[in-house]
Chimera marker file (.cmm) of the C-alpha trace (Angstrom):
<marker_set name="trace">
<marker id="1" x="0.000" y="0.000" z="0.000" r="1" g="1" b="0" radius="0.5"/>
<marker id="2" x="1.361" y="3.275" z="-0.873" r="1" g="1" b="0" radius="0.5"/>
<marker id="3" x="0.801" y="5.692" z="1.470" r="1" g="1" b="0" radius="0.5"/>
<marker id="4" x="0.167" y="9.922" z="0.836" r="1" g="1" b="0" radius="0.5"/>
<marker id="5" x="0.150" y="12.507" z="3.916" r="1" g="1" b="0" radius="0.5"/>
<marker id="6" x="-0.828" y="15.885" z="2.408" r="1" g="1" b="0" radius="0.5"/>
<marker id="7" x="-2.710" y="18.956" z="3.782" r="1" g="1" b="0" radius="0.5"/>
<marker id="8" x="-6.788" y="18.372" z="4.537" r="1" g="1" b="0" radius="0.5"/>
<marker id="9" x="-8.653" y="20.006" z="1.824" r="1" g="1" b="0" radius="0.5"/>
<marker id="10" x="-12.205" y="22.061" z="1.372" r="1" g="1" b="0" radius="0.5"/>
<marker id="11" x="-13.325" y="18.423" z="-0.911" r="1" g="1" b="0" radius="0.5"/>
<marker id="12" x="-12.401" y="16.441" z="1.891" r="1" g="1" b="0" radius="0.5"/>
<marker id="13" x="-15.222" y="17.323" z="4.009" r="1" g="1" b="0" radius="0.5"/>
<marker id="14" x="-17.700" y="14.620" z="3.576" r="1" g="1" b="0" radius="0.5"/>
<marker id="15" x="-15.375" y="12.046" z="4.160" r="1" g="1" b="0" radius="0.5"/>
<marker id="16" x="-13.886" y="13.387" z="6.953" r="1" g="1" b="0" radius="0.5"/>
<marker id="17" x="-17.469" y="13.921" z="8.406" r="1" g="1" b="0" radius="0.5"/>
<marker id="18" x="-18.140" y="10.169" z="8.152" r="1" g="1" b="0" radius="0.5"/>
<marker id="19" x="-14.925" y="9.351" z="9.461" r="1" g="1" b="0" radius="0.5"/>
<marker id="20" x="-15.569" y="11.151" z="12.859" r="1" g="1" b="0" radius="0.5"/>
<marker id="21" x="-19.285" y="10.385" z="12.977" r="1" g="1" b="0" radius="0.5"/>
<marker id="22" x="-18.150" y="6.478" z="12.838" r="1" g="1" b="0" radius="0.5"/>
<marker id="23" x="-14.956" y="7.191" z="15.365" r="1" g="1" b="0" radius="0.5"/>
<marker id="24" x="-16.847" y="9.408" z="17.522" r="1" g="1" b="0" radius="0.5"/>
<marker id="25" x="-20.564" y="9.584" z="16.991" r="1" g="1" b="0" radius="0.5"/>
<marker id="26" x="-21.022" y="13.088" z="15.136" r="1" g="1" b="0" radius="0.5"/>
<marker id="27" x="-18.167" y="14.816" z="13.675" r="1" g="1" b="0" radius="0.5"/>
<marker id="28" x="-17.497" y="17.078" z="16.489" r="1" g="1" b="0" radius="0.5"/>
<marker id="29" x="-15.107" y="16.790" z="19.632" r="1" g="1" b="0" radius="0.5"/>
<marker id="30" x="-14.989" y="17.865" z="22.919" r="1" g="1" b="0" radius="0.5"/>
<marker id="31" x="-11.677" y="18.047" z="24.966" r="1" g="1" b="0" radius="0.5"/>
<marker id="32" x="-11.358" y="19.697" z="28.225" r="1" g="1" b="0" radius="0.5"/>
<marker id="33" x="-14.805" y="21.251" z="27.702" r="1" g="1" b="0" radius="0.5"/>
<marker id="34" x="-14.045" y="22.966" z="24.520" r="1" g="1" b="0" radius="0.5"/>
<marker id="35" x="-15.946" y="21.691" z="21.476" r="1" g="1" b="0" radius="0.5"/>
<marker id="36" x="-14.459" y="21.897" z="18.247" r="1" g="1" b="0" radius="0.5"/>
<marker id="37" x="-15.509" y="21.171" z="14.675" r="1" g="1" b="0" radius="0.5"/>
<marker id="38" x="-12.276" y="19.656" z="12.611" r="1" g="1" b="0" radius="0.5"/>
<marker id="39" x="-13.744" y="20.807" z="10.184" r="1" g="1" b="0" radius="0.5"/>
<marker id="40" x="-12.696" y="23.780" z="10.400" r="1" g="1" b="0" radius="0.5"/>
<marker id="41" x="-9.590" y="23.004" z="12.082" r="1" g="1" b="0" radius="0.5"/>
<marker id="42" x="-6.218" y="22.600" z="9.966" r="1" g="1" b="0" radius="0.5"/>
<marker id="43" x="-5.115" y="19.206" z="9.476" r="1" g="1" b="0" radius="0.5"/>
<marker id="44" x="-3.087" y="16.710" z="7.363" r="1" g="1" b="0" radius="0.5"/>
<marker id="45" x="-5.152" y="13.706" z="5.716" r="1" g="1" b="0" radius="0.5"/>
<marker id="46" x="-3.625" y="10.224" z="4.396" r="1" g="1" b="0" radius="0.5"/>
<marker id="47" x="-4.482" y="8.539" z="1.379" r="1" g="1" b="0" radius="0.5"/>
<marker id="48" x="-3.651" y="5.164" z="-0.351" r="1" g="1" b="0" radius="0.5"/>
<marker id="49" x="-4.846" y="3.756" z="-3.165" r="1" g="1" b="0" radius="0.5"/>
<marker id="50" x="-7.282" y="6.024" z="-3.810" r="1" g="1" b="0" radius="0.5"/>
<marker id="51" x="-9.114" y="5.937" z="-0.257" r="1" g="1" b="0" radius="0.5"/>
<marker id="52" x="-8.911" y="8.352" z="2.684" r="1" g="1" b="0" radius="0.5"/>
<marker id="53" x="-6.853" y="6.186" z="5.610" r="1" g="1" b="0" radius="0.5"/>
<marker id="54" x="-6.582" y="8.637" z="8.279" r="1" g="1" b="0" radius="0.5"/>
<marker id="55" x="-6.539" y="12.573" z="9.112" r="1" g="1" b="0" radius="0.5"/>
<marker id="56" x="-5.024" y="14.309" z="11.946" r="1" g="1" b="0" radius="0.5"/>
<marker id="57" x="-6.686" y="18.144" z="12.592" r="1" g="1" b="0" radius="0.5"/>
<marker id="58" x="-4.983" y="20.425" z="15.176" r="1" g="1" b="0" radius="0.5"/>
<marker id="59" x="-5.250" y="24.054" z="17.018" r="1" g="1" b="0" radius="0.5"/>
<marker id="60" x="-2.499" y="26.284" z="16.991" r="1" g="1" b="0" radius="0.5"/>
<marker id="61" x="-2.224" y="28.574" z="20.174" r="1" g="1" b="0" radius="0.5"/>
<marker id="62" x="0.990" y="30.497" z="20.498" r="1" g="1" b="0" radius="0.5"/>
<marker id="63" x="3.592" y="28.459" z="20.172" r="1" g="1" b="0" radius="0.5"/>
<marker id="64" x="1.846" y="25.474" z="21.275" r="1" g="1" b="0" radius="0.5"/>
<marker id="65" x="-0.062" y="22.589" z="18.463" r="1" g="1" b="0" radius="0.5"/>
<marker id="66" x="-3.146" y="20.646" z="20.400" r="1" g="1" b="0" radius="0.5"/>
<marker id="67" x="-4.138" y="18.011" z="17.829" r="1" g="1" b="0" radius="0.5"/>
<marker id="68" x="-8.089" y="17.246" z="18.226" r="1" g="1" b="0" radius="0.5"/>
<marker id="69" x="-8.088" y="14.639" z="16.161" r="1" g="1" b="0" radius="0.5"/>
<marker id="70" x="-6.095" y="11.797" z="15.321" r="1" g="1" b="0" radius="0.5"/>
<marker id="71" x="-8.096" y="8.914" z="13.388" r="1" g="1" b="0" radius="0.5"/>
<marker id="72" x="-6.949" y="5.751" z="11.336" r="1" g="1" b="0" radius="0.5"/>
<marker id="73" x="-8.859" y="3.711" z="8.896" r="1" g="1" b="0" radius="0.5"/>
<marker id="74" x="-6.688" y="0.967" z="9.087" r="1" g="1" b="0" radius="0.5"/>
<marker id="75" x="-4.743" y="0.215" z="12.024" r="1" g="1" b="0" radius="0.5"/>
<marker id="76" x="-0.703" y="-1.021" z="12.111" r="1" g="1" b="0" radius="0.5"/>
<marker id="77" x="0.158" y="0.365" z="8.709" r="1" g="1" b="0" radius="0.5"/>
<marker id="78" x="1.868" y="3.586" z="9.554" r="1" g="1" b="0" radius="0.5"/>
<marker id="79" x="-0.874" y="6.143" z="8.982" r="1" g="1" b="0" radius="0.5"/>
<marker id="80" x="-1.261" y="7.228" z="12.762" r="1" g="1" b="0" radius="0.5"/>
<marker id="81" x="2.761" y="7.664" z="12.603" r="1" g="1" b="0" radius="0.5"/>
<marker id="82" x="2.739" y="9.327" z="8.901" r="1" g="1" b="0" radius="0.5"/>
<marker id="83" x="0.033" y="12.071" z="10.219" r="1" g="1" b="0" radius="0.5"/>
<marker id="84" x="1.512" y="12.593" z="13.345" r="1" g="1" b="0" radius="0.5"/>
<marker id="85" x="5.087" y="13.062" z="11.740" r="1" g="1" b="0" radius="0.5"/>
<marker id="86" x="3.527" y="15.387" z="9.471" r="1" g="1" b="0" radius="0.5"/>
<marker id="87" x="2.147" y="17.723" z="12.151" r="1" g="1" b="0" radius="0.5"/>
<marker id="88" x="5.474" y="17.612" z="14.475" r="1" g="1" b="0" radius="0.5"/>
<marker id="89" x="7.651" y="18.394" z="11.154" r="1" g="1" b="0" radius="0.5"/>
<marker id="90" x="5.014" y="21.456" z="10.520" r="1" g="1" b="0" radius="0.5"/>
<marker id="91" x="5.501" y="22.320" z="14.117" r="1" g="1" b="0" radius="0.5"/>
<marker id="92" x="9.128" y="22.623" z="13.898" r="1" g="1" b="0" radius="0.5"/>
<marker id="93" x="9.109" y="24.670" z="11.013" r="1" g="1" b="0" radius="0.5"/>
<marker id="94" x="7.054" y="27.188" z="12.474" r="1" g="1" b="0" radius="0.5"/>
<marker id="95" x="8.841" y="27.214" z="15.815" r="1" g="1" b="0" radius="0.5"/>
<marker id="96" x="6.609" y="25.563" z="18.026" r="1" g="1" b="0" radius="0.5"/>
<marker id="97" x="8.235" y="23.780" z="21.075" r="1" g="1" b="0" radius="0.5"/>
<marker id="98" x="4.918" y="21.604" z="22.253" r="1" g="1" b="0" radius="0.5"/>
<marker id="99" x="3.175" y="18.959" z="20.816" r="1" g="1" b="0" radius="0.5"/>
<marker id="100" x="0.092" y="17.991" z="22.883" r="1" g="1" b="0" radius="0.5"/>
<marker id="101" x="-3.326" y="16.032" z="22.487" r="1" g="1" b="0" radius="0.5"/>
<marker id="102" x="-5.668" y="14.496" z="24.953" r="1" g="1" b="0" radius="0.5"/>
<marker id="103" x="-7.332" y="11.131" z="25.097" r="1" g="1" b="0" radius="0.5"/>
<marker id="104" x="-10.034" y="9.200" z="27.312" r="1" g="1" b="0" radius="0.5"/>
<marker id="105" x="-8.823" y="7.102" z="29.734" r="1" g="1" b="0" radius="0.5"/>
<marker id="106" x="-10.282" y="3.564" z="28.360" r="1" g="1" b="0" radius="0.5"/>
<marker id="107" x="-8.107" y="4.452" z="25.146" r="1" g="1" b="0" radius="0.5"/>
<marker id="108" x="-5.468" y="1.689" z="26.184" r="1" g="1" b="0" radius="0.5"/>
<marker id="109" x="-4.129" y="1.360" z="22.267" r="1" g="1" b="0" radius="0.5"/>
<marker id="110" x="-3.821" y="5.133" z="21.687" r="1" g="1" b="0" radius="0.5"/>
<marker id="111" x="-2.134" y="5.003" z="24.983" r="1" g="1" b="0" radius="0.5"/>
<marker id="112" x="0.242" y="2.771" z="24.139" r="1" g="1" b="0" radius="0.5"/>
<marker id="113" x="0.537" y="4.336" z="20.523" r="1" g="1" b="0" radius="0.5"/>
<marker id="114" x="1.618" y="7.531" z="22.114" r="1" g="1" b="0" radius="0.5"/>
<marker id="115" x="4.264" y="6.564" z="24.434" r="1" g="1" b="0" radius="0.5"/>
<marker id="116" x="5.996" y="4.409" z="21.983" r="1" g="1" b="0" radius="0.5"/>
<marker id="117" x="6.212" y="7.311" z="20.008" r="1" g="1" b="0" radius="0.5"/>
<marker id="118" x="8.147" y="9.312" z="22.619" r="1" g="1" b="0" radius="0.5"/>
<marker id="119" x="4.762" y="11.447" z="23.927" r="1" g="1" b="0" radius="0.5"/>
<marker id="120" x="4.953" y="11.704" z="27.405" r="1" g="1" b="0" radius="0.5"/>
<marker id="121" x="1.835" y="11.664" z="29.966" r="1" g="1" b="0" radius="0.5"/>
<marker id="122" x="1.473" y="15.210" z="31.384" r="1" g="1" b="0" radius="0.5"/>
<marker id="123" x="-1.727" y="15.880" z="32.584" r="1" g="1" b="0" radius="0.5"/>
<marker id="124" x="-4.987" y="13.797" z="34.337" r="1" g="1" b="0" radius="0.5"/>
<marker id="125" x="-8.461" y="15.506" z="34.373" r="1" g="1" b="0" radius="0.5"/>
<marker id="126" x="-10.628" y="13.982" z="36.318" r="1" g="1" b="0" radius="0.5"/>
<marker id="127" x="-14.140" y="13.306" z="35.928" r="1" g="1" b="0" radius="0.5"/>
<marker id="128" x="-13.817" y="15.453" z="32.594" r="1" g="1" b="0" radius="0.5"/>
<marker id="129" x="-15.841" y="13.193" z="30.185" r="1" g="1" b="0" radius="0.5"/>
<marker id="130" x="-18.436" y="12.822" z="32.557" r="1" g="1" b="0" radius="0.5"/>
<marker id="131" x="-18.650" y="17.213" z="32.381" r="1" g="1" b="0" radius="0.5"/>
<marker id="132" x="-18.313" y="16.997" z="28.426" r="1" g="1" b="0" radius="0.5"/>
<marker id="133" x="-21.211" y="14.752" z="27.650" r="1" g="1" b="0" radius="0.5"/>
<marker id="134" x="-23.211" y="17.943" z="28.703" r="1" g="1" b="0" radius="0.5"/>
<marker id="135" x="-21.722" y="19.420" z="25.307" r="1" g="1" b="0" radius="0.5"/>
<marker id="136" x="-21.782" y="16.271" z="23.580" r="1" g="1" b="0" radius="0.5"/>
<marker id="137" x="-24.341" y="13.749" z="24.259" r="1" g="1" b="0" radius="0.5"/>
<marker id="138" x="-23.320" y="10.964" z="22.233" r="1" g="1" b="0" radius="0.5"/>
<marker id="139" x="-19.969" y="10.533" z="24.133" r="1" g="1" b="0" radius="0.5"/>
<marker id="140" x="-20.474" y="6.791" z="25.192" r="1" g="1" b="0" radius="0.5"/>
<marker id="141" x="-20.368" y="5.825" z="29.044" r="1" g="1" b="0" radius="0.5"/>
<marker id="142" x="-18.124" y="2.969" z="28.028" r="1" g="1" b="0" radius="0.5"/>
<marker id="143" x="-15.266" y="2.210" z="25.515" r="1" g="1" b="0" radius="0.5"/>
<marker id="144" x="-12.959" y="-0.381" z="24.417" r="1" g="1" b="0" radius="0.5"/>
<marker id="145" x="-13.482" y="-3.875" z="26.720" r="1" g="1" b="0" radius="0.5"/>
<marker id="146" x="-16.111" y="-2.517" z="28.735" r="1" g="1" b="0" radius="0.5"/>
<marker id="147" x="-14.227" y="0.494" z="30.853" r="1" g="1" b="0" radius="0.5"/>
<marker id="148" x="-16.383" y="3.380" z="31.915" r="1" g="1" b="0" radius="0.5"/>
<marker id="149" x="-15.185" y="6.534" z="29.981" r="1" g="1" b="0" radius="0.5"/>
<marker id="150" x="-14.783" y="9.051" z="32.327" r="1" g="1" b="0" radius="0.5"/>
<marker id="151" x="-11.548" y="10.798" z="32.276" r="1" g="1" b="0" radius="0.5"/>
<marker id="152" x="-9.139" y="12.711" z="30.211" r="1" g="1" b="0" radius="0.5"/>
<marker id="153" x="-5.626" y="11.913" z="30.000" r="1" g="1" b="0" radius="0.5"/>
<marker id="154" x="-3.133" y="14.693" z="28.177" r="1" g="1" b="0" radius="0.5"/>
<marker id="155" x="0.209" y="13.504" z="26.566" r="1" g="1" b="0" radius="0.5"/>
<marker id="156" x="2.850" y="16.044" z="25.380" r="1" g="1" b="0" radius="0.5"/>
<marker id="157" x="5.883" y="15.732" z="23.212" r="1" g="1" b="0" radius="0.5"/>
<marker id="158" x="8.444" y="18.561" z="23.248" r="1" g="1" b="0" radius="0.5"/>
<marker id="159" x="9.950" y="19.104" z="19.970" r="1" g="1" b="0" radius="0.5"/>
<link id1="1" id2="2" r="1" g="1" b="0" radius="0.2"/>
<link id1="2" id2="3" r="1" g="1" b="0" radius="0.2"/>
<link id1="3" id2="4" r="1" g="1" b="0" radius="0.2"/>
<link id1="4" id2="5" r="1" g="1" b="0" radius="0.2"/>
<link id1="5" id2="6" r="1" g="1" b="0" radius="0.2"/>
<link id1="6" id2="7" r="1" g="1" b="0" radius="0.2"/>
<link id1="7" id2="8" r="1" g="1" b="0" radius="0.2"/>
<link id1="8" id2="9" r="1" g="1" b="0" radius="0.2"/>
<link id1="9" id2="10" r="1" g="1" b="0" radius="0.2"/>
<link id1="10" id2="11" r="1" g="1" b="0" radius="0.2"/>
<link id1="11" id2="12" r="1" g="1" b="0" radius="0.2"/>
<link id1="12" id2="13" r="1" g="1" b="0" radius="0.2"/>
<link id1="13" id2="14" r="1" g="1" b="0" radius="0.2"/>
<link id1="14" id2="15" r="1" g="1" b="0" radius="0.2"/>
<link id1="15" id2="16" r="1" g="1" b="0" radius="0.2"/>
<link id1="16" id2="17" r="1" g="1" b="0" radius="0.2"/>
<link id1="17" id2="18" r="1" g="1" b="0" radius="0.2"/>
<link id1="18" id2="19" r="1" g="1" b="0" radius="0.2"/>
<link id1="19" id2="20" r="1" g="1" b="0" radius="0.2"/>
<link id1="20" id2="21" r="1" g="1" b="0" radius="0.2"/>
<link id1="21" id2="22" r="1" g="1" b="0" radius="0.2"/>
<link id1="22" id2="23" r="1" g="1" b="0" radius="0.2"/>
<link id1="23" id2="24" r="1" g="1" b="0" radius="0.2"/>
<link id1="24" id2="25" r="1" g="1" b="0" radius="0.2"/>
<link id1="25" id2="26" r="1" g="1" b="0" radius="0.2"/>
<link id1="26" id2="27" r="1" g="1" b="0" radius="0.2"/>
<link id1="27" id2="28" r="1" g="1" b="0" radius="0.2"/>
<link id1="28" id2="29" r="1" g="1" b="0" radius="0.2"/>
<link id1="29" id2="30" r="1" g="1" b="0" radius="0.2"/>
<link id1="30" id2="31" r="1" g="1" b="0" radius="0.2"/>
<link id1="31" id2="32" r="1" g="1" b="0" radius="0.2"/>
<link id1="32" id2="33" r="1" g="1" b="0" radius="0.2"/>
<link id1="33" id2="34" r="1" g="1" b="0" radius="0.2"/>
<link id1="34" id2="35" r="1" g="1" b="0" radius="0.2"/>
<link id1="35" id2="36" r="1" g="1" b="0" radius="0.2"/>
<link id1="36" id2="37" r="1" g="1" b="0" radius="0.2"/>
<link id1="37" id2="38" r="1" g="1" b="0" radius="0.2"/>
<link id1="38" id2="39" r="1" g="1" b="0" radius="0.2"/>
<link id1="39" id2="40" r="1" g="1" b="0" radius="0.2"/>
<link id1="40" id2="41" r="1" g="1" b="0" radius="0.2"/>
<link id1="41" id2="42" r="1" g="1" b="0" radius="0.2"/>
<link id1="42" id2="43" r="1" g="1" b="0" radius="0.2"/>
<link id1="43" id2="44" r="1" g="1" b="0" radius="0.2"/>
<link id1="44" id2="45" r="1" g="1" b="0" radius="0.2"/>
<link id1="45" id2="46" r="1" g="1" b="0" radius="0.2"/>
<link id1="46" id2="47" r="1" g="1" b="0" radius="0.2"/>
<link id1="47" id2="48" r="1" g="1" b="0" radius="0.2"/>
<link id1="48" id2="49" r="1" g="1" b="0" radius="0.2"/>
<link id1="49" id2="50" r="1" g="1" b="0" radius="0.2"/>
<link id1="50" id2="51" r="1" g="1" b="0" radius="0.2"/>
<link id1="51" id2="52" r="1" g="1" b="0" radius="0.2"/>
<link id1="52" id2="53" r="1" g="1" b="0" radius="0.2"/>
<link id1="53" id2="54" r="1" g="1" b="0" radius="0.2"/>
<link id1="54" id2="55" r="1" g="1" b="0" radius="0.2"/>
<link id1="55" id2="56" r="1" g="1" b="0" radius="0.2"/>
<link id1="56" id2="57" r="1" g="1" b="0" radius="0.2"/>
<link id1="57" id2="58" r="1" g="1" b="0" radius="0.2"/>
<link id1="58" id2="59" r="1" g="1" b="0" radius="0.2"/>
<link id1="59" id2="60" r="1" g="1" b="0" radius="0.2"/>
<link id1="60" id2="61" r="1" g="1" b="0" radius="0.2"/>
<link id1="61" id2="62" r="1" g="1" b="0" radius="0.2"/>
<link id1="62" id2="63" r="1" g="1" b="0" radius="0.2"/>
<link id1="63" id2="64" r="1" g="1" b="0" radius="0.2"/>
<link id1="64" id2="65" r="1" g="1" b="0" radius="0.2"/>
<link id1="65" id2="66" r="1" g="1" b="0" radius="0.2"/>
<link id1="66" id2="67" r="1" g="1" b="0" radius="0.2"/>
<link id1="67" id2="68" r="1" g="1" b="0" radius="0.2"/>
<link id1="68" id2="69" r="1" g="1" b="0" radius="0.2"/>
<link id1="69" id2="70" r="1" g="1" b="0" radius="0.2"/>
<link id1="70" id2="71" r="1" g="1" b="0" radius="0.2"/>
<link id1="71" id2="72" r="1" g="1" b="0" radius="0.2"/>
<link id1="72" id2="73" r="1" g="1" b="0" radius="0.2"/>
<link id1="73" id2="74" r="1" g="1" b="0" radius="0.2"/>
<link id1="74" id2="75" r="1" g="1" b="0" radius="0.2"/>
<link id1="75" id2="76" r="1" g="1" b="0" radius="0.2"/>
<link id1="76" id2="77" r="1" g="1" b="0" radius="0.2"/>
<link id1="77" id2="78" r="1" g="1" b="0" radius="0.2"/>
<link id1="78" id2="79" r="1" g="1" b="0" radius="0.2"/>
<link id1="79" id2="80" r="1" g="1" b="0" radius="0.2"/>
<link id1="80" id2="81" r="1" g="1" b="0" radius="0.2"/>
<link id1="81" id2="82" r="1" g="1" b="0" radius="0.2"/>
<link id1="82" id2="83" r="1" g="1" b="0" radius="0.2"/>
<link id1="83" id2="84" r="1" g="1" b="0" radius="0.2"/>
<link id1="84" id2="85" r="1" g="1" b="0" radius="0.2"/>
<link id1="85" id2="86" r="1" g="1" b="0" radius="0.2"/>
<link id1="86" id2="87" r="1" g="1" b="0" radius="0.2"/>
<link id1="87" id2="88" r="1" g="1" b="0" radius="0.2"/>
<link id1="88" id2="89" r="1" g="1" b="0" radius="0.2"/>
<link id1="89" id2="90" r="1" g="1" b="0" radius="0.2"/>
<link id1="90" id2="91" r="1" g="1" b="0" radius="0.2"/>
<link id1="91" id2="92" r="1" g="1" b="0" radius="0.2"/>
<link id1="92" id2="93" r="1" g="1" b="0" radius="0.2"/>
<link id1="93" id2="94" r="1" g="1" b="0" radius="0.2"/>
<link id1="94" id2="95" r="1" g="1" b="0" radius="0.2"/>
<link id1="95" id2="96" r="1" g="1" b="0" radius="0.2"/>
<link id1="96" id2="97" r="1" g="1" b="0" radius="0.2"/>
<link id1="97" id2="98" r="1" g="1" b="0" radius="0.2"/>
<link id1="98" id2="99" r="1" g="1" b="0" radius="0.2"/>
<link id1="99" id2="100" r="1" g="1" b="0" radius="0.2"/>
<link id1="100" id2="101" r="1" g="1" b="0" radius="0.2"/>
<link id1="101" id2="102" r="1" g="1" b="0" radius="0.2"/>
<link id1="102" id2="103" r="1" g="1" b="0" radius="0.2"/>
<link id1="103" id2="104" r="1" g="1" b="0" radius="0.2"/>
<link id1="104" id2="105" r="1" g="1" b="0" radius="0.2"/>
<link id1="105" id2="106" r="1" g="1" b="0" radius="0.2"/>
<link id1="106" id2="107" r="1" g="1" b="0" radius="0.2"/>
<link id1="107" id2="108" r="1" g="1" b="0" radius="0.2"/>
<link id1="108" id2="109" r="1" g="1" b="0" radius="0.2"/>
<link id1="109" id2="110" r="1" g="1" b="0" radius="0.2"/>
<link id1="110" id2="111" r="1" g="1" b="0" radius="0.2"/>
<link id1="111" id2="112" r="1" g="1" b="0" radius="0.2"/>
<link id1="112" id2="113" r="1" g="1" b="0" radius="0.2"/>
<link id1="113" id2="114" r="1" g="1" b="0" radius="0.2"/>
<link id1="114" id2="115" r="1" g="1" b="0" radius="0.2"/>
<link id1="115" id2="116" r="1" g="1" b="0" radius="0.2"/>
<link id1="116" id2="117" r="1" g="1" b="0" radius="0.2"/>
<link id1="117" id2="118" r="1" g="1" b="0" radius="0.2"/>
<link id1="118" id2="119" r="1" g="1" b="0" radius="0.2"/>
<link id1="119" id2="120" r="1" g="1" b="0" radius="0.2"/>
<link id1="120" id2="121" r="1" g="1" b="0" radius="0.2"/>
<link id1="121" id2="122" r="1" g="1" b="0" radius="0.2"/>
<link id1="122" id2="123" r="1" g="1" b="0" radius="0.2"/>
<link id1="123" id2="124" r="1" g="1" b="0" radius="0.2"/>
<link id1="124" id2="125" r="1" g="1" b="0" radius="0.2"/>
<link id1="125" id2="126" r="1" g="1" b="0" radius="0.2"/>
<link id1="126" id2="127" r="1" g="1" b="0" radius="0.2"/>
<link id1="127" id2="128" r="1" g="1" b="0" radius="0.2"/>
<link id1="128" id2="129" r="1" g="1" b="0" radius="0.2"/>
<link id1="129" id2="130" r="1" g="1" b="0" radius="0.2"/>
<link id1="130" id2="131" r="1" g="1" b="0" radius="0.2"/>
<link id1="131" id2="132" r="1" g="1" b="0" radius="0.2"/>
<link id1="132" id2="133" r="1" g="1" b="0" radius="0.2"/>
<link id1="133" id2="134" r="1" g="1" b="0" radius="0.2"/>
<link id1="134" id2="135" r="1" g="1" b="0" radius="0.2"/>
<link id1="135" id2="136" r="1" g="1" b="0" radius="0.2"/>
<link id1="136" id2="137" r="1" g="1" b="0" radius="0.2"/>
<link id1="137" id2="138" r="1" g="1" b="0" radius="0.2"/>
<link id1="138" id2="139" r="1" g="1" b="0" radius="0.2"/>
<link id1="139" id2="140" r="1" g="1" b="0" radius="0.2"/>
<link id1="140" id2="141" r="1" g="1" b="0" radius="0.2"/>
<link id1="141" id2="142" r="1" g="1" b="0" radius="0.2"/>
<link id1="142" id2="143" r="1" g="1" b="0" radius="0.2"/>
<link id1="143" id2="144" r="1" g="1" b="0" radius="0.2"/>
<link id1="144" id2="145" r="1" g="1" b="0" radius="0.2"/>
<link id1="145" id2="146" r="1" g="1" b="0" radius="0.2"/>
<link id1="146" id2="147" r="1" g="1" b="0" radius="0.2"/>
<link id1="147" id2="148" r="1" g="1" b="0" radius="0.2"/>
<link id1="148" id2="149" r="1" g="1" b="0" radius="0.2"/>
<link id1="149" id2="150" r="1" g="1" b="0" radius="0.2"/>
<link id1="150" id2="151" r="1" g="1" b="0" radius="0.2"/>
<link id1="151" id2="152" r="1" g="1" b="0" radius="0.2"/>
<link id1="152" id2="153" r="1" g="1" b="0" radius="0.2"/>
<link id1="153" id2="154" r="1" g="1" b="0" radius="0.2"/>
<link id1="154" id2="155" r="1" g="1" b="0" radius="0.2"/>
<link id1="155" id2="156" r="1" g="1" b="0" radius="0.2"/>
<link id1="156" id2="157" r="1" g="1" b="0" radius="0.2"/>
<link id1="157" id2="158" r="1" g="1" b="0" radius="0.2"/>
<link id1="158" id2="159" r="1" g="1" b="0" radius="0.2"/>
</marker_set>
């Protein structure tokens, strides 16, 4: 499979929209009580043979890059790594010294995605899913095997 990282596009929306409706029941995200529409959010998608196979969207404050999303079609085939690359090599080039993202606390395989990528844990928030299904309703009270989704965790990685 060859595999294409380039930037997210306008013609990329609908797509994009059924990726995150399938990953996260409607294509909208909530992380520490902020909602945000990747949409509208800069991003990187990756393609092979024709088909979208993952997009990462971020938020650029200061000199810090939060990526909102991170998503993969197809898992253990490089695309998580490709996207992220893509976004860290963008970060450097613009001077940006943090990396950071935030995931739910039954995520055990993005867990263990991130740290053997180099991200370090950094932050715990508590109850925080429980306080964003008021935002976002179709947040699920559990996740992968069966644990209750309740809490955020934040990884970093300094560039």
């Amino acid at each position: 499979m060859m595999l294409a990282v380039r930037e997210k596009r306008a013609d990329d929306a609908e797509s994009l929209k059924a990726l995150w409706t399938d990953h996260f029941g409607a294509p909208v995200v909530v992380v520490r009580a902020r909602k945000h529409d990747p949409i509208k959010l800069p991003g990187f998608v990756a393609e092979g043979d024709g088909k979208l196979l993952g997009a990462v969207t971020f938020l650029r404050e200061e000199d810090e890059i939060e990526i909102i999303t991170l998503d993969s079609a197809v898992e253990n085939r490089g695309v998580g790594t490709a996207l992220l690359d893509a976004v860290a090599k963008l970060a450097k080039e613009q001077g940006v010294w943090r990396l950071c993202l935030v995931t739910t606390n039954d995520n055990i395989r993005a867990i263990r995605f991130y740290q053997k990528r180099g991200w370090n844990l950094c932050g715990f928030y508590r109850d925080a899913v429980t306080a964003a299904r008021k935002i976002k309703a179709q947040i699920p009270l559990t996740g992968e095997d069966g644990i209750p989704i309740r809490h955020e965790i934040e990884f970093e990685l300094r560039l």
